[in-house]
N, C-alpha and C positions, 0 to 999 in steps of 0.2 A: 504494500500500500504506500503510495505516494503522495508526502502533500503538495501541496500547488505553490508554484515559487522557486527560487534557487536550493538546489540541495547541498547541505554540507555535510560530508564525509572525512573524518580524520583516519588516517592511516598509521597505520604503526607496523615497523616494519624491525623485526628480531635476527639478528643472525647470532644462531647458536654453535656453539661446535662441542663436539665430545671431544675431552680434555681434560688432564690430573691439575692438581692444587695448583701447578704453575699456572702465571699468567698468561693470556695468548698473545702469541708475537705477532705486529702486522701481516707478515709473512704470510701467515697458514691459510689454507682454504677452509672457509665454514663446513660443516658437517651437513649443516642442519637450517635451512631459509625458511625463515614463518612471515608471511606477509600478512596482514590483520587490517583490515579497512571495514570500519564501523558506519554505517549511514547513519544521518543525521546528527553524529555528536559533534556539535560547534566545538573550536577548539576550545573556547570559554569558557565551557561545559566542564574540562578537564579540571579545573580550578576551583569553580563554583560549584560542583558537586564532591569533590575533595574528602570533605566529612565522611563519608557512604563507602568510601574504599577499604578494599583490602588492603594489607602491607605488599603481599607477595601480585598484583597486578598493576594499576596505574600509576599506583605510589613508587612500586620500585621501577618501573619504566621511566617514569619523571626523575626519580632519585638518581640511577645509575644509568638511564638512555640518554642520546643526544635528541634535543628538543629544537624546534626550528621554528621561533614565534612569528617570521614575518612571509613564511608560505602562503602563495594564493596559485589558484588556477588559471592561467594564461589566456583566459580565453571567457565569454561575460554566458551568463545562465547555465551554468551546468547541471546536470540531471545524472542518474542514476546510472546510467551506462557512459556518456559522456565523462562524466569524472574516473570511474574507474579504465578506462580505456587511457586516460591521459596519463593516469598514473603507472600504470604496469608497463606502459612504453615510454613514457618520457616525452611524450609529446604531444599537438593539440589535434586539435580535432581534423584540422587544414591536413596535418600529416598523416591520422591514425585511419581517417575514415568513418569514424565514429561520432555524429552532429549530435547524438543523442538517441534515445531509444527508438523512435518511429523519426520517421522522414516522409515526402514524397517523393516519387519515382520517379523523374522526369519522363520516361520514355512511356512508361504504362499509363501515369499518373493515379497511380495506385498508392495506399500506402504502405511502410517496411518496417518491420521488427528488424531489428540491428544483430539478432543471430539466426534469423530464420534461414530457409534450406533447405527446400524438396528435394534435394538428392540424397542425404544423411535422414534414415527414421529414428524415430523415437526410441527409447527405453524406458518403455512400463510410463509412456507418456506419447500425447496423439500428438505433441509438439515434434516438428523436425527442425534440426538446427546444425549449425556450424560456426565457427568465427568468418566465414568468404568476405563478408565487409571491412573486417578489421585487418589495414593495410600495411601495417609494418610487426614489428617483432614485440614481445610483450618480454617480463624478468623472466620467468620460465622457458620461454624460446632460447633466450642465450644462456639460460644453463646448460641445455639440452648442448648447445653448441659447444663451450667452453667445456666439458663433459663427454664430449665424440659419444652423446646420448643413453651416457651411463643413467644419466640424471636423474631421478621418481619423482615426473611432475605431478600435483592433484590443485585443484580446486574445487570449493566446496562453499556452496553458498545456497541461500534461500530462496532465490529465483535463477531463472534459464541465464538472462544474461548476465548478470555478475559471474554465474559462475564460468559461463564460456570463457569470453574477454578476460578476466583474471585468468584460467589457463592459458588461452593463445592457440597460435597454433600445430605446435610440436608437443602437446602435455600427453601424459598416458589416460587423464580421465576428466572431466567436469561432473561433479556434482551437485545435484537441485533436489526439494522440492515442490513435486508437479502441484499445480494453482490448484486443480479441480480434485484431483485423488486423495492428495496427501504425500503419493507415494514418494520413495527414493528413487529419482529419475536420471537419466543422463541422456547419449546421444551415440549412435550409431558409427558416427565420426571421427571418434577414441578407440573406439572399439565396444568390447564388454565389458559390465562393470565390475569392480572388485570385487570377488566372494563375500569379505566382510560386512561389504557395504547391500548387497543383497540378502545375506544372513542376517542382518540388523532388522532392515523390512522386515523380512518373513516372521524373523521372532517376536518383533515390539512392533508391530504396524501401526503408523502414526494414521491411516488412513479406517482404521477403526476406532481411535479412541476420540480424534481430533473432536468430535462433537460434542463429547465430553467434557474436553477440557478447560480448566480455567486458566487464564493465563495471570499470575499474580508475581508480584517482585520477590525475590528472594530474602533481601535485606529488610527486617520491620520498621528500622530508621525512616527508609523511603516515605511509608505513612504519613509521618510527620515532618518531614522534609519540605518544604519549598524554596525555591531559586530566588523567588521575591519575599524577604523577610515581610515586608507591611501587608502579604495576604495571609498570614499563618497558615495554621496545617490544612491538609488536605485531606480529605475522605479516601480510606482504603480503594487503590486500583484493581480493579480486575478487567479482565477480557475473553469474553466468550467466543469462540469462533462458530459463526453460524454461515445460514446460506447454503445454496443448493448443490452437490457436487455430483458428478457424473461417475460410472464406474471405470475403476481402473483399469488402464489400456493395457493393451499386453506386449 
């Protein structure tokens, strides 16, 4: 779900390496790349919600990571596929290919989902997809490279196109998921999907419980938390997820 307006996404980006008590030398090559890009959390937000943190996530990211207060996106309204496209490559939209989620088509004048792809089917999803729009290399492609494709790319996100565009188009997988099932989906294009990640479905299927669910904060703090001191607390959040869904594709 998307609100209307500019969207801000902060990214956070880990390089881990397996390593003894010694310190790591510039030298070495990471083990281990975790890229983390969060929708909508203004960088503000990092700050102003402070209180709510754990030691072991934002805090020690802030404490021990390098922070970059005066990043912007090159380019004016970015949206949910646009920003993450800019960021995985390094560059704007003019370069990547990627203006934003939907576009028009000149030629058809139709309009275009930014990973769609009648040639690539679905998995356990009626969606087909590819990155074909996204025109240059993403962080994962030149691992792949820099790697002579030892590399274990994944991407793993909550909708189809974050998770494409954050893989690229050299990764072993993208995962989503699907709007209408629930299920855990991917794309044709990768290949198949990872045992685990199918073994997960099968065992805890989010696509039977979803209607169930409540969706509530973790932290109790939250309750009583607001960003603007002069409104005081706020009434316990919850989120139901409701609305019609289709059966799950095969």
């Amino acid at each position: 779900m998307t609100p209307k307006g500019n969207k801000f996404i902060t990214s956070l980006m880990a390089l881990l390496a397996i390593m003894g008590a010694e310190a790591q030398s510039a030298s070495e090559v990471p083990a281990l790349v975790v890229n983390v890009m969060i929708d909508q959390l203004r960088s503000d937000y990092l700050e102003a919600f402070s209180p709510l943190y754990g030691q072991g996530g934002f805090i020690r990211l802030m404490d021990k990571g390098r922070m970059y207060t005066q990043a912007e996106y090159p380019f004016d309204g970015p949206d949910a596929a646009s920003s993450v496209a800019c960021f995985v490559t390094g560059t704007s939209p003019y370069e990547n290919g990627i203006i934003g989620q939907r576009w028009l088509d000149r030629q058809t004048l139709q309009p275009v989902f930014c990973v769609d792809d009648n040639k690539y089917g679905g998995l356990y999803t009626l969606d087909k997809s590819s990155p074909q729009y996204l025109a240059v290399s993403t962080i994962g492609d030149e691992l792949k490279v820099a790697s002579e494709g030892k590399s274990v790319v994944l991407s793993i996100a909550p909708n189809r196109d974050a998770a494409i565009l954050s893989a690229g188009h050299a990764a072993d997988g993208a995962i989503w998921i699907d709007d209408w099932t629930g299920r855990i989906s991917g794309t044709s294009y990768y290949g198949a999907l990872p045992d685990w990640a199918t073994g997960f479905d099968n065992s805890t299927p989010l696509s039977s419980r979803i209607s169930d669910i409540v969706w509530k904060p973790l932290n109790d703090e939250v309750v009583n938390f607001s960003y603007f001191v002069f409104e005081g607390s706020k009434k316990p959040f919850g989120h139901k997820f409701t609305g019609g869904r289709g059966e799950p594709a095969g």
